[in-house]
Each structure stands twice: as C-alpha cells, then as structure tokens.
C-alpha positions in Angstrom: -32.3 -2.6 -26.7 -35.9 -2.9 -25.6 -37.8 -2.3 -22.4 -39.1 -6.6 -22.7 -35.4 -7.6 -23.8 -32.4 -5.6 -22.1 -30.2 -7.5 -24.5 -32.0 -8.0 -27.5 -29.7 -9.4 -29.4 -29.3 -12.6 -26.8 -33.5 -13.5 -26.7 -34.7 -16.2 -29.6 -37.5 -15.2 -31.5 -41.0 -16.1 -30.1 -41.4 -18.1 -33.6 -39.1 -20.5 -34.4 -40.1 -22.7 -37.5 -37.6 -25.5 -36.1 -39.2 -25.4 -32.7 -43.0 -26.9 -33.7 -44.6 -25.8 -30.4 -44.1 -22.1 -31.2 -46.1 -22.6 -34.5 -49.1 -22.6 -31.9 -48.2 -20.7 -29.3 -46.4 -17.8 -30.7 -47.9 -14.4 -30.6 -49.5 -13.4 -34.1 -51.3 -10.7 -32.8 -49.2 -7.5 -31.0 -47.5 -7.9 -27.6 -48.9 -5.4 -24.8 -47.0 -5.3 -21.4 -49.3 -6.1 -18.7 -50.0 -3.2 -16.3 -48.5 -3.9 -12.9 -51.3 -3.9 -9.6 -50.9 -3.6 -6.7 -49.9 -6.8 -5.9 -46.3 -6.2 -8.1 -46.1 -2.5 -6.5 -46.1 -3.2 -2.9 -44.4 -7.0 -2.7 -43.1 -8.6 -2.0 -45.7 -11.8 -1.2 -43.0 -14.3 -1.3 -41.1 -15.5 1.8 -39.7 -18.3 4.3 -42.6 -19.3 5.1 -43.6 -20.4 1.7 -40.4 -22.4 1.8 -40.2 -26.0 2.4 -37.1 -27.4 4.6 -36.3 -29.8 1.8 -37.8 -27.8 -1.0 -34.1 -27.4 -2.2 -33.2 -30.8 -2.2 -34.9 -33.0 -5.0 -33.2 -36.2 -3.4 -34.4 -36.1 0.2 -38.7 -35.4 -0.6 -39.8 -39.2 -0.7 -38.9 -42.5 1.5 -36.1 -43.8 -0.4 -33.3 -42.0 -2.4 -33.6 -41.3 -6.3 -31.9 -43.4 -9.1 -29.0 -41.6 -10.8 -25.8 -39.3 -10.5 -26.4 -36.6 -7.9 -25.3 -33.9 -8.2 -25.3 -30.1 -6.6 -26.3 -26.9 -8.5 -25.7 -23.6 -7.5 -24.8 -20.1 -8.3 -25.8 -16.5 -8.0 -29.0 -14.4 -8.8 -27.5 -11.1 -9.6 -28.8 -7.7 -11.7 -27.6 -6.8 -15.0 -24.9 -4.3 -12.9 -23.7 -7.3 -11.3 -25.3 -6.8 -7.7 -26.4 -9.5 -6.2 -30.8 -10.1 -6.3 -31.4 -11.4 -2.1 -34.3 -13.5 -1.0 -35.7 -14.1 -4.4 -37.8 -17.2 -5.0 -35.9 -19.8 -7.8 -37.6 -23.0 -8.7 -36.7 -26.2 -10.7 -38.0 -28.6 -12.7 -36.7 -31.6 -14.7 -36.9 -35.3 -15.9 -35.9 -37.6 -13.8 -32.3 -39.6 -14.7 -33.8 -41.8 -17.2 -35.4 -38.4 -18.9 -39.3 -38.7 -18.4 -41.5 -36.6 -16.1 -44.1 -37.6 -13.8 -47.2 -36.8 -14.8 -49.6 -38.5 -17.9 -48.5 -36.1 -20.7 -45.1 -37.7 -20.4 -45.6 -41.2 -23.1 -42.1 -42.0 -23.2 -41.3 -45.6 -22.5 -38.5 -44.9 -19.7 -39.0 -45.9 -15.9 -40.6 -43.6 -13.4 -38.9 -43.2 -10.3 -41.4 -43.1 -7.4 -38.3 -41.5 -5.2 -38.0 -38.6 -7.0 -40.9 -35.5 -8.3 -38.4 -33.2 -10.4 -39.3 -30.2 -8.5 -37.7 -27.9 -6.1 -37.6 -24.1 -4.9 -35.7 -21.8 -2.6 -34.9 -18.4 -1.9 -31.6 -16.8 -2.4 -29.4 -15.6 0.5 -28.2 -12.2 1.1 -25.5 -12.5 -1.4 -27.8 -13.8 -4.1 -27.0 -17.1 -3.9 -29.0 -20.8 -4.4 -28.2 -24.2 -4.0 -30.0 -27.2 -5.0 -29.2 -31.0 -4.7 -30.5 -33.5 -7.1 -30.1 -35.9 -10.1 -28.8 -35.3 -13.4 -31.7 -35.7 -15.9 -31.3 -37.8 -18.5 -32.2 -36.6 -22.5 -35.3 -37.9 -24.1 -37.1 -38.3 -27.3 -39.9 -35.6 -27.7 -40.9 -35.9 -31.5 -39.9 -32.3 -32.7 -38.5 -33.5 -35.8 -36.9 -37.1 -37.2 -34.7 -38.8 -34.1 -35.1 -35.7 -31.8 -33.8 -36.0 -28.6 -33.5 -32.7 -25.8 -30.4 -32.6 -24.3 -30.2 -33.1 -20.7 -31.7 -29.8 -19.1 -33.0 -28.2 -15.7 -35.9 -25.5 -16.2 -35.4 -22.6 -14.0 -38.1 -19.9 -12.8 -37.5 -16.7 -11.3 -40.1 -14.6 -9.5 -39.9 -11.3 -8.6 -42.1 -9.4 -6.1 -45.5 -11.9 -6.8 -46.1 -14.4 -9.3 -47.0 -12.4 -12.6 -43.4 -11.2 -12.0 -41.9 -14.5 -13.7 -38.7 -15.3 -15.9 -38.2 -18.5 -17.0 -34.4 -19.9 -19.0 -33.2 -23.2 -19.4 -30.0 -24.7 -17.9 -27.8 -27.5 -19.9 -24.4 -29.5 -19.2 -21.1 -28.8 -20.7 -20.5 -30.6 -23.8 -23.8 -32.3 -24.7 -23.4 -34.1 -27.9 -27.2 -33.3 -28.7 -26.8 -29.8 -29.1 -26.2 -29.3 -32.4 -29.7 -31.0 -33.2 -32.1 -29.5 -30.4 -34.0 -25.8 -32.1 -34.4 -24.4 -28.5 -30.9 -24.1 -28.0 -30.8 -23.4 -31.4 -32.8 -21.1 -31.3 -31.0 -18.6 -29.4 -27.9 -16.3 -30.9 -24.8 -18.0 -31.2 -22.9 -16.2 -29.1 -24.9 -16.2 -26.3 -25.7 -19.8 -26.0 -22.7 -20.7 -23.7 -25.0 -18.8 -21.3 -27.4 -21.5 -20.9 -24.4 -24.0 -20.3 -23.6 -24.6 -16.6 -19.8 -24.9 -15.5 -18.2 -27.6 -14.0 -17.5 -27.0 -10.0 -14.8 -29.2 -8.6 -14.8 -27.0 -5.5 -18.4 -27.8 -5.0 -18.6 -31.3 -5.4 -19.4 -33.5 -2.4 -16.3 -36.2 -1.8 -17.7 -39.5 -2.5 -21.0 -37.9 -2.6 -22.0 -35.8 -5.5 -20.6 -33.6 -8.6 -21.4 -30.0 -8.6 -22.0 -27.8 -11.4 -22.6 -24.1 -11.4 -25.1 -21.8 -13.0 -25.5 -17.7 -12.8 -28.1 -15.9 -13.5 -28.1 -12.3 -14.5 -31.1 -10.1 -15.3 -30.7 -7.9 -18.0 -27.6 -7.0 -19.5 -24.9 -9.6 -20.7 -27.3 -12.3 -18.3 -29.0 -15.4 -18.9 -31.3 -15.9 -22.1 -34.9 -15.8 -20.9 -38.2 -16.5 -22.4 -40.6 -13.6 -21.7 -43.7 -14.5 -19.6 -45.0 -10.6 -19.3 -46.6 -10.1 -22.8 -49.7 -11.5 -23.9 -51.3 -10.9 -27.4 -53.8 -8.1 -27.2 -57.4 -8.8 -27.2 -59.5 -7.9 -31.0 
C-alpha cells in the first residue's frame, strides 16, 4: 500500500511496453507529489453554477439527435469505506457511435456526427450518485500494434476540491470481444479488471427508449483502477 495507490496491487504500471504511448510519456525520472495550495486546502471551487442544464445529457446539446444506441449511465461516487462522495464534479468523454472523435487528431475514416460532441459533466447528488444519457461508442482502429482496435470505452474524470485534484479511469461494456487484444486493459492486474467493466441495468433502462448500464466508482480501497494525475517527474 502506498500513499499515490491505496490498492497497489490494482494500478498498471506507468510503463507498459504493449501500450506505445507510455514509451514517451512515462516518468523516467522520480515521482514527487505536488504540494497542495491553497486552492486544494480551502475548496471547494466547483459548484452548480459551473453546471450546464444539459451538461449530463450527451444526446440533447445540438439541433438534432445523435446517431446510435442510447443508452443511460449511472452509478455511485463513493470512498474506499463505502460512503457515498456528494456534489463532486464527474465528466465524460468518448467517440461517437461509429468510434471517432471530433477534433483533427482523430484520422480515422468513420463519419462525424455534427449532433453529438462526446462530452458531458455533472455533479453527484447527496447520495453520491450520477447519471448520464448518451450513445454507446463504437471501437476504433488506433495503430498500437498490427489490427489494433480499443474496445468500446467512456473516459471518466473525477475532481476533487479544484482541478489539480483530478482522477481519471476508463469504463468498458460487458463482454467486448476486443479485450483480450487492447494493452490498456491489459495492462491492469487480472483480477481487478472486471472493475473497469460496467454492469448491465435492466431496471434502469428507458422502455422503448434506451439501455442502461451501471458503473461505480470507489476511491481507494477495493475501487476503480485509476491512472494517477498527481505526480510529475522532478525537475534536474
């Protein structure tokens, strides 16, 4: 156990050979934790009012609707004791339902859809919970390693009391068939992979409407598997 990884044994390595981007951006150097201010000491900064009315719902921000399955996500923010984490700011991003993103770096041959951004936020309720509506993105071809493909995936963010207090996982759908083959998911301890797999929600689902899947987050402990965003390589 470590004061950056509660549950060590769950958190990839910061290099993974499989994963090419980490070959660059992986820490060579030592890791120093970042001193908090007084910005982190006497938050929070982050409130309603930051908070769009449609921020949480991906399929309502343009003129017409988005192409592809919608479907609701949801779930609870909770501590590593299990207690709920209330009016804490989550955000999303993701490829839209043919898997490309909207902006130039993205090269890969699949429609945009001018209906839908791939980004969302809200803040959790008193009980820790969130809910967003949106599309399920589709997997795409990102050139990792012969015929890779990322399986379908939403990013989330989580911010504490200010924006340098960040934590950032990934969450996937139940039984991808292009798991086996993708090095971040890989990348992380076998048995604490499920943790990045949402559930199924029949109870959540929208009749006629939209499927619902659901996805916890827990900091610390037996939680979600995050990458760290609080250590930076130390200056020579």
């Amino acid at each position: 156990m470590s004061e950056l990884y509660p549950d060590e044994s769950a958190q990839p390595p910061l290099a993974w050979p499989a994963y090419r981007s980490t070959r660059l951006r992986a820490p060579s150097r030592p890791l120093t934790v970042m001193p908090h201010s007084r910005t982190e000491l006497t938050g929070p900064v982050l409130g309603d009012g930051r908070v769009g009315e449609l921020d949480h719902d991906l399929t309502r921000q343009h003129a017409g609707e988005p192409l592809g399955e919608r479907i609701v996500v949801h779930g609870r923010l909770l501590d590593g004791d299990g207690r709920p984490v209330p009016h804490s700011l989550v955000e999303v991003w993701q490829a839209n339902s043919a898997g490309r993103y909207p902006h130039d770096g993205d090269q890969h041959p699949a429609p945009h859809d001018p209906n839908f951004t791939g980004v969302g936020r809200c803040l959790t309720d008193a009980d820790g919970h969130y809910r967003f509506v949106t599309v399920k993105p589709g997997a795409y071809p990102w050139r990792n390693h012969d015929n890779a493909w990322r399986p379908a995936h939403i990013h989330f963010s989580l911010f504490g009391r200010a924006f340098t207090q960040r934590l950032i996982t990934q969450m996937y759908f139940p039984g991808d068939p292009l798991f086996y083959q993708d090095p971040i998911y890989n990348s992380v301890p076998e048995g604490a992979r499920e943790r990045m797999v949402s559930a199924f929600d029949l109870s959540e689902t929208v009749p006629e409407w939209a499927l619902a899947y659901r996805f916890d987050l827990v900091l610390g402990g037996a939680g979600a598997v995050f990458e760290d965003t609080s250590v930076f390589e130390e200056d020579e």
